[in-house]
C-alpha positions as CSV (number, residue, x, y, z in Angstrom):
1,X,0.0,0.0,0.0
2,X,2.8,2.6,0.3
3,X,4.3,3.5,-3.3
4,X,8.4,3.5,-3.5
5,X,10.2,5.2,-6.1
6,X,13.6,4.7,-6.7
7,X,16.1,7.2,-8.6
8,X,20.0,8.8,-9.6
9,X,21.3,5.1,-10.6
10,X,23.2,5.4,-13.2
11,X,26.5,4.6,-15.5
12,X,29.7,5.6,-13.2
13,X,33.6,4.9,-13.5
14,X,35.1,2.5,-11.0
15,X,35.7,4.6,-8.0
16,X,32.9,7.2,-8.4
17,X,30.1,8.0,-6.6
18,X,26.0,7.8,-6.7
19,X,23.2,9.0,-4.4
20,X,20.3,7.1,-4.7
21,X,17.1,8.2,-3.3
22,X,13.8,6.4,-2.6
23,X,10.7,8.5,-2.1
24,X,7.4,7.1,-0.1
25,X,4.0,7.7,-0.9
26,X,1.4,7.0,1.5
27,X,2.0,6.3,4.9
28,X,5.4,4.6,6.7
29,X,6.0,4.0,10.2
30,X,9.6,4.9,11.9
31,X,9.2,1.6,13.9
32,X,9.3,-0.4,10.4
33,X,12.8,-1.1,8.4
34,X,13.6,0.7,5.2
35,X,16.7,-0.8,3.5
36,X,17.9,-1.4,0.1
37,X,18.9,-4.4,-2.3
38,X,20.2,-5.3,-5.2
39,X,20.1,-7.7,-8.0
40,X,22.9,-8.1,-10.8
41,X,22.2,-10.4,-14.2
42,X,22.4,-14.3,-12.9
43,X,22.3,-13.7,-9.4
44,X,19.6,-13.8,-6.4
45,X,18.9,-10.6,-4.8
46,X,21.0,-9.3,-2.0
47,X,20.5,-7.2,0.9
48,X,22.3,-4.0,0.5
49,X,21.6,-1.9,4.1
50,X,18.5,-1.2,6.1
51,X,17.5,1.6,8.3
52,X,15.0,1.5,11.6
53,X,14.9,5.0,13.3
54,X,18.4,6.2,13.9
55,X,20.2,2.5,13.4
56,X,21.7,1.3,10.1
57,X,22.7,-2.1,9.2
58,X,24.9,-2.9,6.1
59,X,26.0,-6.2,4.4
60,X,29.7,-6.9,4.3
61,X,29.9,-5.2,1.0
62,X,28.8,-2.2,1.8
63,X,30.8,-1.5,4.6
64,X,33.0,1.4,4.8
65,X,31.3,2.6,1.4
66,X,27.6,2.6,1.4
67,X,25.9,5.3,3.6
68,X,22.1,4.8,4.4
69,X,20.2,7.7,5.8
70,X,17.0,8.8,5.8
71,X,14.9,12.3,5.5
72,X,11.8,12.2,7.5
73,X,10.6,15.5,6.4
74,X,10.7,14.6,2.7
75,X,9.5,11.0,3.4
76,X,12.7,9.4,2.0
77,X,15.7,7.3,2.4
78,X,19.0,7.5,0.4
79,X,21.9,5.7,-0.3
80,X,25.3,7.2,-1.0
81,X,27.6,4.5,-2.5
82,X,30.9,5.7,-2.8
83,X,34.3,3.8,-3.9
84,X,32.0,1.8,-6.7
85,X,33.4,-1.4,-8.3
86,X,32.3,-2.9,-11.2
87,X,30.9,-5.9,-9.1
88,X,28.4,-2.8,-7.3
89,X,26.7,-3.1,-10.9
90,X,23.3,-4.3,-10.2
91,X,19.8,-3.1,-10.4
92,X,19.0,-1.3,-6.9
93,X,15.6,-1.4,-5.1
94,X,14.3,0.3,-1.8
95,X,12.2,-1.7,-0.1
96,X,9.6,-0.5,3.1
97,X,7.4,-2.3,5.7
98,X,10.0,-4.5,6.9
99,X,9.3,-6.1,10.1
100,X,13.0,-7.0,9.8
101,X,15.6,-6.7,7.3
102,X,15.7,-9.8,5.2
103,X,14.6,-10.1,1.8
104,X,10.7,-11.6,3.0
105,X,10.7,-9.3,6.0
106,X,9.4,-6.4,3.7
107,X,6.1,-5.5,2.0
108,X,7.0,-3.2,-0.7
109,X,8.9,-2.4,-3.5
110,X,10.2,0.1,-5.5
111,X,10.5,-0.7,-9.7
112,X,14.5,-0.7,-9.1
113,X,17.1,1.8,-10.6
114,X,20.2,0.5,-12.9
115,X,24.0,1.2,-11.5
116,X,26.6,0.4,-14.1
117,X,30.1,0.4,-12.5
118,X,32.7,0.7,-15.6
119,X,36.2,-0.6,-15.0
């Protein structure tokens, strides 16, 4: 019932930096996870990082890197990836109504944004 929309993915060189932002529509709750995941071609969806009020939780791969935060004013959650790799290539979705912060912990779904990582 709440409407994600993910954007600023996007084709970057190896060691650059992208922002991507995930807006809400319709309610959220600050007791409920927000987090981001990614898919790249012939491989299962991964969790990314996950935000529930002011505490963040990141895969191994994203830490150091990846910076999740949110904006409760604006109703939405970022993530700044910086030091890409080409392996970071992968289509990115933002995900809300998690009761936790695996992939079947969360209710909805943005469409996904592509992030191309060129060597």
């Amino acid at each position: 019932q709440v409407q994600l929309v993910e954007s600023g993915g996007g084709l970057v060189q190896a060691g650059g930096s992208l922002r991507l932002s995930c807006a809400a529509s319709g309610r959220t709750f600050s007791s409920h996870y927000r987090g981001w995941f990614r898919q790249a071609p012939g491989k299962e969806r991964e969790f990314v990082a996950a935000i529930r009020g002011g505490t963040t939780y990141y895969a191994d791969s994203a830490k150091g890197r990846f910076t999740i935060s949110r904006d409760i004013a604006k109703n939405t959650v970022y993530l700044q990836m910086n030091s890409l790799k080409p392996e970071d290539t992968a289509v990115y979705y933002c995900a809300g109504g998690g009761v936790g912060f695996s992939l079947s912990d969360f209710g909805s779904w943005g469409q996904g944004t592509q992030v191309t990582v060129s060597s």
